[in-house]
C-alpha positions in Angstrom: 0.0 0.0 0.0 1.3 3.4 -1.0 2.3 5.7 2.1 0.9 9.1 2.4 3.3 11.8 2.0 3.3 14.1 5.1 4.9 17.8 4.9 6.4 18.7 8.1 6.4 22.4 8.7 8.9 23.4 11.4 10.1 26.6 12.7 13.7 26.1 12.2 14.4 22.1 12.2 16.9 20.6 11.8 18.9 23.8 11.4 18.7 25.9 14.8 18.6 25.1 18.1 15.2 24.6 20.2 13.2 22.0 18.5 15.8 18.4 18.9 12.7 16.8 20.5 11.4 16.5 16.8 14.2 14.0 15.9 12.3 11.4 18.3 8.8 12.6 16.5 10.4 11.9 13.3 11.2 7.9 13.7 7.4 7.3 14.5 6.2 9.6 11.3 8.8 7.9 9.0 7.8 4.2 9.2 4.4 5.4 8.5 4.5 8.2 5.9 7.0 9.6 3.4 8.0 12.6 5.4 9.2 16.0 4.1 10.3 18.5 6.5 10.2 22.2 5.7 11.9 24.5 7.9 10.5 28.1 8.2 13.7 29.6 8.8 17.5 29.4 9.7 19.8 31.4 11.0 22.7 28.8 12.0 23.7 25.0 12.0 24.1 23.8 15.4 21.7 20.5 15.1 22.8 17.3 14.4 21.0 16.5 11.2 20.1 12.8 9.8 21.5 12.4 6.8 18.7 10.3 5.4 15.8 13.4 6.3 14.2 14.4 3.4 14.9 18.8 3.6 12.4 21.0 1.6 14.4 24.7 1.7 11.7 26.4 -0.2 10.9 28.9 2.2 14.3 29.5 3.5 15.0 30.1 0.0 12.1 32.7 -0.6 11.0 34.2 2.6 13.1 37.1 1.9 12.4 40.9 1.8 12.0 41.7 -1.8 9.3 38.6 -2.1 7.8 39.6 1.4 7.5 43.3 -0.2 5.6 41.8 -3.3 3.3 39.4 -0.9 2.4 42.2 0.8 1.1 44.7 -2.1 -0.4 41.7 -3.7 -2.4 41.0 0.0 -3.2 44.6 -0.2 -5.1 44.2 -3.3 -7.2 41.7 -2.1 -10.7 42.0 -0.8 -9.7 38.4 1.4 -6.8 40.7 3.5 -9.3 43.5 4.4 -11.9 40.8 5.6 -9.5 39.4 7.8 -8.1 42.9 8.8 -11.8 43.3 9.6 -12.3 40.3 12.1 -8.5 41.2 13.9 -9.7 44.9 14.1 -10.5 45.3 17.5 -6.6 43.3 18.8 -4.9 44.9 15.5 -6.1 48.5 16.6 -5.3 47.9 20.4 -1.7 47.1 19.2 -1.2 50.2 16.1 1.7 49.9 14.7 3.3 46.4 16.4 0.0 45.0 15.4 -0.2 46.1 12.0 3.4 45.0 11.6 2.7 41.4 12.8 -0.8 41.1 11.1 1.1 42.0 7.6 3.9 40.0 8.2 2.0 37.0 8.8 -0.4 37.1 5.8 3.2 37.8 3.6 4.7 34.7 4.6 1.6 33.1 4.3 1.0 34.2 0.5 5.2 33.0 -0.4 4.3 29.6 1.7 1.0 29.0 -0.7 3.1 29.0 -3.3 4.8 25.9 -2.2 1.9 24.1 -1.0 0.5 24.4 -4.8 3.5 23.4 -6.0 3.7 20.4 -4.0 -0.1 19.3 -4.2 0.8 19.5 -8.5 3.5 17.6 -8.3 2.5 14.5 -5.9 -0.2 11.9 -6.6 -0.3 10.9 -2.9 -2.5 11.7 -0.4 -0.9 14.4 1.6 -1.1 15.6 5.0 0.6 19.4 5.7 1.3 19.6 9.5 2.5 22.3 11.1 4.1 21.9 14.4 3.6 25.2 15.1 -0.2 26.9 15.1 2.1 29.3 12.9 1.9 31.4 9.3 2.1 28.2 7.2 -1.6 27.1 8.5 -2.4 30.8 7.2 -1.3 29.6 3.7 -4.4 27.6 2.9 -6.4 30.3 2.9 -5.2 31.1 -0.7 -5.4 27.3 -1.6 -8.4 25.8 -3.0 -10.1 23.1 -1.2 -9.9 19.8 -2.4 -9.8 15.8 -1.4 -6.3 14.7 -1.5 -5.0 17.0 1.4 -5.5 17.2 4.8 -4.3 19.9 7.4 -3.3 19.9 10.8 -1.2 21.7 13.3 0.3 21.0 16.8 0.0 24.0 19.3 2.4 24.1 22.5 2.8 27.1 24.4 4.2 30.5 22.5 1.7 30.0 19.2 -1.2 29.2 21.6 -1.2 31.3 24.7 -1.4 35.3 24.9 0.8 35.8 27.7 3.6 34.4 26.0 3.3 36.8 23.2 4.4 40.2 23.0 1.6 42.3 24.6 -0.8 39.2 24.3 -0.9 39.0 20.6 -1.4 36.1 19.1 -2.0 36.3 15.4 -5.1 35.5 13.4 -5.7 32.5 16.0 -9.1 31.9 15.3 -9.1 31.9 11.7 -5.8 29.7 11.4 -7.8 26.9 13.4 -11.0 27.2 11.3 -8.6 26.5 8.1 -7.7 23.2 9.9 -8.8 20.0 9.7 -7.3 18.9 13.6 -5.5 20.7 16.2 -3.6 18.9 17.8 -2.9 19.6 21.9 0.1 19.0 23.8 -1.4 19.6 26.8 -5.2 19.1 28.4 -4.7 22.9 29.9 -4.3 23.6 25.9 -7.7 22.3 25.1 -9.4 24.2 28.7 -7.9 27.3 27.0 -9.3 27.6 24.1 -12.7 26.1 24.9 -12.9 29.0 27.3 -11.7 31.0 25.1 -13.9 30.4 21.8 -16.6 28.1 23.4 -17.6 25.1 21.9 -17.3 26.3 18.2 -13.8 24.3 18.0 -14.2 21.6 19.6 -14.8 19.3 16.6 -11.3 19.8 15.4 -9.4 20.0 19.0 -7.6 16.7 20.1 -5.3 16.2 22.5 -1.9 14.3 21.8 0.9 14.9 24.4 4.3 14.7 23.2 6.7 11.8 24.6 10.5 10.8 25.2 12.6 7.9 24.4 15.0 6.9 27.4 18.3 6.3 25.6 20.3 5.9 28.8 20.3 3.5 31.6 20.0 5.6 35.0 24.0 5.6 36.0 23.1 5.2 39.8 20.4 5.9 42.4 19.7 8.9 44.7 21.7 8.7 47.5 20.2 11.5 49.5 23.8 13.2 50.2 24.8 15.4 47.3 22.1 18.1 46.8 22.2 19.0 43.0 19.3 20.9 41.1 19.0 21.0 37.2 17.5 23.3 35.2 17.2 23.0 31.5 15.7 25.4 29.4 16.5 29.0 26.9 18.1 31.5 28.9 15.1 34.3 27.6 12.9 36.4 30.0 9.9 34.3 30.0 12.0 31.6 32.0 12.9 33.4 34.8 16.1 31.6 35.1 17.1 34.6 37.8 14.4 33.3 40.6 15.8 29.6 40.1 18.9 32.1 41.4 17.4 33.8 44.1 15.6 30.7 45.2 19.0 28.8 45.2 20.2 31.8 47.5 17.9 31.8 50.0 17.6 27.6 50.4 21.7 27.8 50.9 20.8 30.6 54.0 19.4 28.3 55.2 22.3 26.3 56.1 21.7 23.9 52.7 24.8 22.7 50.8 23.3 22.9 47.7 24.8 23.5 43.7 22.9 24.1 40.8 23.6 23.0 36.9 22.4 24.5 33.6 21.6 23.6 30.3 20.5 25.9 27.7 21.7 29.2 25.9 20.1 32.1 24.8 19.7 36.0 24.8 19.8 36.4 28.3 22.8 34.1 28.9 25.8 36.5 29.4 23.5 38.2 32.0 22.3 35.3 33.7 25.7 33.8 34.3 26.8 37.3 35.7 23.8 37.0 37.7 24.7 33.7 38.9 28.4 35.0 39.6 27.8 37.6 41.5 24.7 35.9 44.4 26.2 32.3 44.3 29.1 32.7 43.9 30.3 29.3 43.3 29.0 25.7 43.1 27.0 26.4 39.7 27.9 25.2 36.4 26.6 26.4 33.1 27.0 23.6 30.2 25.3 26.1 27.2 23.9 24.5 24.7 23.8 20.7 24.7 22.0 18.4 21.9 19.0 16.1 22.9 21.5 13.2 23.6 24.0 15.3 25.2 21.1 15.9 27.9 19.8 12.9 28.8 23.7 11.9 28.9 23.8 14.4 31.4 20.8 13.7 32.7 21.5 9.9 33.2 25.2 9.9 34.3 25.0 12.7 36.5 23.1 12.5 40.2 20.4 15.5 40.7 18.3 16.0 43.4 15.5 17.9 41.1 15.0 19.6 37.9 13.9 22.9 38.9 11.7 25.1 36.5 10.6 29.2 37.8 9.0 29.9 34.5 6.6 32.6 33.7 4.3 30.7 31.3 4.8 26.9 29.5 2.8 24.6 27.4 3.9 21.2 28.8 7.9 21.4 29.2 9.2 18.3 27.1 12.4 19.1 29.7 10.3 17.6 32.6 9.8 14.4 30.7 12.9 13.9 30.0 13.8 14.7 33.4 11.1 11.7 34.3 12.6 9.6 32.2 15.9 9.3 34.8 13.8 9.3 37.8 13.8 13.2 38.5 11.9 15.0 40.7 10.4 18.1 39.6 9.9 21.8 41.2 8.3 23.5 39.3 5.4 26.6 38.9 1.8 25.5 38.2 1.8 27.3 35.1 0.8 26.1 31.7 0.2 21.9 31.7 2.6 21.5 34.0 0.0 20.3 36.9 -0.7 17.6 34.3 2.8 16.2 34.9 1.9 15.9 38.6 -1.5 14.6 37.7 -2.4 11.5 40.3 1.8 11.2 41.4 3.4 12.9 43.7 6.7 13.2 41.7 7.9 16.8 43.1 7.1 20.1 44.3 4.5 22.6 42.2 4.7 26.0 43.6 2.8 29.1 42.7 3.6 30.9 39.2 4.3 34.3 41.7 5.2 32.1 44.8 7.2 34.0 47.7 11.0 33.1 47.7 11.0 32.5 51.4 8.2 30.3 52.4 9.4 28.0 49.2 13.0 28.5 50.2 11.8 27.5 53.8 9.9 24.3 52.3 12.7 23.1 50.1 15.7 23.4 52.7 13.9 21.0 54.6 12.4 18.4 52.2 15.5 17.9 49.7 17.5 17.3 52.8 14.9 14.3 53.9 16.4 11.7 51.5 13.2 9.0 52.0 10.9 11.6 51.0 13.4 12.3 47.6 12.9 8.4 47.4 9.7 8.7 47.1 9.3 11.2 44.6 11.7 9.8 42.3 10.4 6.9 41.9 7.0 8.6 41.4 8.4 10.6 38.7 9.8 8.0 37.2 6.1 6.1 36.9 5.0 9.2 35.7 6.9 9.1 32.7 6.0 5.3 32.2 2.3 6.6 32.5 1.8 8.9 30.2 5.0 10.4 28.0 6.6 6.9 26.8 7.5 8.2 22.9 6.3 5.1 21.4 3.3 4.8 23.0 2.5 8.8 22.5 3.9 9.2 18.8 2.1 5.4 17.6 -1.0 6.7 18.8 -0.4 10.2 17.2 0.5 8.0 13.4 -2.6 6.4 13.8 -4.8 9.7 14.6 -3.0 11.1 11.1 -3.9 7.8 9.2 -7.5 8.2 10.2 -7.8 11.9 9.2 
């Protein structure tokens, strides 16, 4: 039987940081469909890249500023653009000019990336299946493509493309009407779903599904918790909506406390200089800042290495694929109850889920005392480890996910 052909829209994969997880996506969706993956942008090579991944660089090749410039006066002479002006009006105007800016950038890109998806529906007699893993401009595209029987479309939503407060002043473009172009949206996260049925009613709730990302273990655990050496890890971007500073402060006031306790990073970003002068200057020492590591570099690090936690302070998430991993080599977790993350602690008591604006004493207070009990660590390791077992094994998560796209 012929295999469908699936086009993979990512933001930057397999070129940029920030989206390795896909790589263990990517061995479920190729033994089912003939996969091409088209990246949205690039800026540098830092990811490993499998050789044998079929790369479409159509838009890296033509999302540029003369072809954005003619996408743009061509939108602007269409009655379609003003329409949808129309129905952003009220956000758009709120905004001026950042929302105008953001409004005509995404209908731009969306015009170029229609453009490809004709191309591609002329040249393949397959059925074919254009997901987005972002609720991103590329869903926007098939507003300019005529309906018709041998495609289907869906998109993933996570976290920055689905929830206002992670978007510069609570912006998040042309939402609604990117999901009514879609055939499915797919949910990482149950919280996802709540969100936007209480956002939109019930009017979506035909094409929202809910289909949480997973992890592969590739390591053995190198050796249990011993309860002696106190060791947090955080993994994450170093950008503002993180809040890497308070896992700082927090780490501060736990070692007034009388605590021994060190702290390890993974992750780089914007804010890294700062953060690790941050860090310099309140901890001192016993901190240790690896940069940026590659999916298997962290759960190397995460297997071979012997935390106490993974700590996360962040201001918004969808449902961290960090924590999973974390799971995956018996991690507690500490982290804010923003986003999914409660789901994580659904039915298990696997850590410690504090208040998205929770005071740094009382928590400081809680912690210097439980992460030194090592029977209660115990406890909560192996809990977190279950967790993982439960409900983010890859190839229970990403079969069950092939099978919802072969049923489309």
């Amino acid at each position: 039987m012929k295999k469908s052909k699936v086009i993979l829209f990512s933001a930057n994969y397999p070129y940029n940081i920030g989206e390795e997880f896909l790589a263990t996506e990517l061995v479920y969706l190729n033994n089912v469909f003939d996969v091409v993956v088209v990246p949205c942008a690039v800026n540098q090579i830092k990811c490993n890249r499998d050789p044998k991944l079929a790369i479409d660089r159509y838009l890296i090749d033509n999302i540029k500023i003369f072809n954005l410039l003619y996408a743009a006066l061509k939108n602007l002479c269409s009655i379609g653009f003003y329409r949808s002006l129309y129905q952003e009006r009220q956000t758009v105007g709120r905004l001026g000019l950042h929302g105008i800016k953001r409004f005509m950038s995404q209908n731009a890109k969306a015009r170029i990336t229609a453009r490809f998806i004709q191309n591609t529906l002329g040249l393949t007699q397959q059925q074919v299946i254009f997901y987005c893993y972002w609720l991103d401009f590329p869903v926007l595209a098939f507003k300019f493509i005529q309906p018709q029987d041998n495609y289907k479309i869906i998109s993933r939503a996570h976290g920055v493309d689905l929830f206002a407060d992670q978007n510069i002043r609570g912006y998040v473009p042309l939402q609604l009407q990117k999901i009514r172009l879609l055939d499915r949206l797919i949910l990482v996260s149950d919280n996802g779903m709540e969100y936007l049925l209480s956002k939109y009613g019930n009017q979506l709730r035909d094409k929202l599904v809910v289909s949480k990302l997973g992890v592969s273990k590739i390591f053995p655990n190198n050796q249990p918790y011993d309860g002696k050496n106190l060791c947090l890890i955080s993994i994450s971007s170093c950008v503002v909506i993180k809040r890497i500073h308070l896992i700082i402060d927090l780490i501060t006031k736990i070692r007034d406390h009388g605590v021994n306790l060190v702290w390890q990073h993974i992750g780089d970003g914007d804010l890294f200089s700062q953060i690790q002068k941050y860090a310099a200057t309140n901890l001192k020492n016993g901190f240790l800042f690896h940069g940026y590591k590659s999916n298997y570099e962290v759960h190397e690090i995460l297997a071979k290495n012997q935390f106490t936690a993974l700590i996360n302070c962040s201001f918004s998430e969808g449902l961290p694929i960090s924590m999973q991993e974390a799971q995956a080599y018996g991690l507690p977790i500490i982290a804010t109850n923003v986003g999914g993350v409660a789901e994580i602690f659904d039915n298990y008591n696997c850590g410690w889920l504090i208040a998205r604006d929770f005071n740094l004493e009382d928590v400081a207070s809680m912690l210097a005392v439980e992460l030194c009990n090592p029977e209660l660590c115990l406890i909560k390791s192996e809990n977190s480890y279950r967790s993982f077992v439960s409900k983010y094994q890859a190839e229970v998560n990403y079969s069950a996910f092939c099978k919802l796209l072969q049923e489309l």
